[in-house]
N, C-alpha and C positions, 0 to 999 in steps of 0.2 A: 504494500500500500504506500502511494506517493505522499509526499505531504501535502500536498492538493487534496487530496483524495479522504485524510485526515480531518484536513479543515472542514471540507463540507460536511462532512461527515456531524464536527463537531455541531456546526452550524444547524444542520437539521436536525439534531436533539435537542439543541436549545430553541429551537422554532416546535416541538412537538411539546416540548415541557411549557413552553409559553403560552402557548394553546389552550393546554388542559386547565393550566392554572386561570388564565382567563372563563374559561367553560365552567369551572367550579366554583369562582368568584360571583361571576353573574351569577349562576342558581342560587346561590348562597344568598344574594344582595336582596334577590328576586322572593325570595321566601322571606325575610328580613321584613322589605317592604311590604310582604302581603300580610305580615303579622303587624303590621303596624296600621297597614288600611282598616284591616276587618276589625279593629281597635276603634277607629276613628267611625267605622259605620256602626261598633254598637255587637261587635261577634266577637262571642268567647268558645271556649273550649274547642270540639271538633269540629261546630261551625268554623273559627277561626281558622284551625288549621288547614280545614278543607279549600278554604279560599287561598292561603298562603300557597298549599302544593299545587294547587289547580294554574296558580300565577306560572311558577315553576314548569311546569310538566306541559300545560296545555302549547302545542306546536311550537316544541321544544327545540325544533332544526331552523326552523324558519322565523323563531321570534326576533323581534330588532328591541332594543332600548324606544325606541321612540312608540311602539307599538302596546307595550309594557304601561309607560306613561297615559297614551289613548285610557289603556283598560281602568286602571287607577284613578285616575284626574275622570274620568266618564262618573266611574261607581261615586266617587266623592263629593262630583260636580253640586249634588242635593245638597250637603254639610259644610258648605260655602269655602272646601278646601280649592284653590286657583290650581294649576298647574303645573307652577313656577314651583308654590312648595311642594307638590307630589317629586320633581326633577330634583330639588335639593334632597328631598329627603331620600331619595336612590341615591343620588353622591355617596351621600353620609353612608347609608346602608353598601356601597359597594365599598367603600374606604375602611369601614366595620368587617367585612366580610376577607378583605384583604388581611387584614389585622391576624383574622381568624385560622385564616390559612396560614398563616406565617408561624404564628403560635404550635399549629397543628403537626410541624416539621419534626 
């Protein structure tokens, strides 16, 4: 093996470890925040949670951040929460869930 061949090498573990860690931050953030919506709507126990995994889980290949926010800033829209704070408070929740992982090492 060249050391061309080395580098890329290295290069594409650190692009697949980058990846996964991103993929588990987001679910993490994304549960985070649904425990926090269903909070703000008023749901506890496996209500709560059910909302939180369902954020999580529901088109789980094809979800985007901005689509995430739609579902949230939608359900809160009635509880006079804006959108702007649904967006911060996924920050918070992705920057908590980074935290989490990190810990998790």
């Amino acid at each position: 093996m060249t050391t061309f061949d080395k580098r890329e090498q290295g290069f594409e573990t650190k692009f697949v470890h980058d990846e996964e860690l991103m993929f588990k931050a987001t679910a993490r953030s994304n549960k985070l925040l649904g425990l926090w919506a269903a909070s703000q709507l008023g749901l506890s126990g496996d209500a709560a949670t059910s909302y939180a995994t369902a954020l999580v889980t529901d088109h789980l290949e094809s979800q985007t951040m901005d689509e995430i926010l739609d579902k949230v800033s939608g359900d809160l829209a009635a509880r006079g929460v804006a959108r702007e704070q649904v967006a911060a408070r996924l920050q918070e929740c992705l920057h908590q869930a980074l935290q989490q992982l990190e810990a998790d090492k």
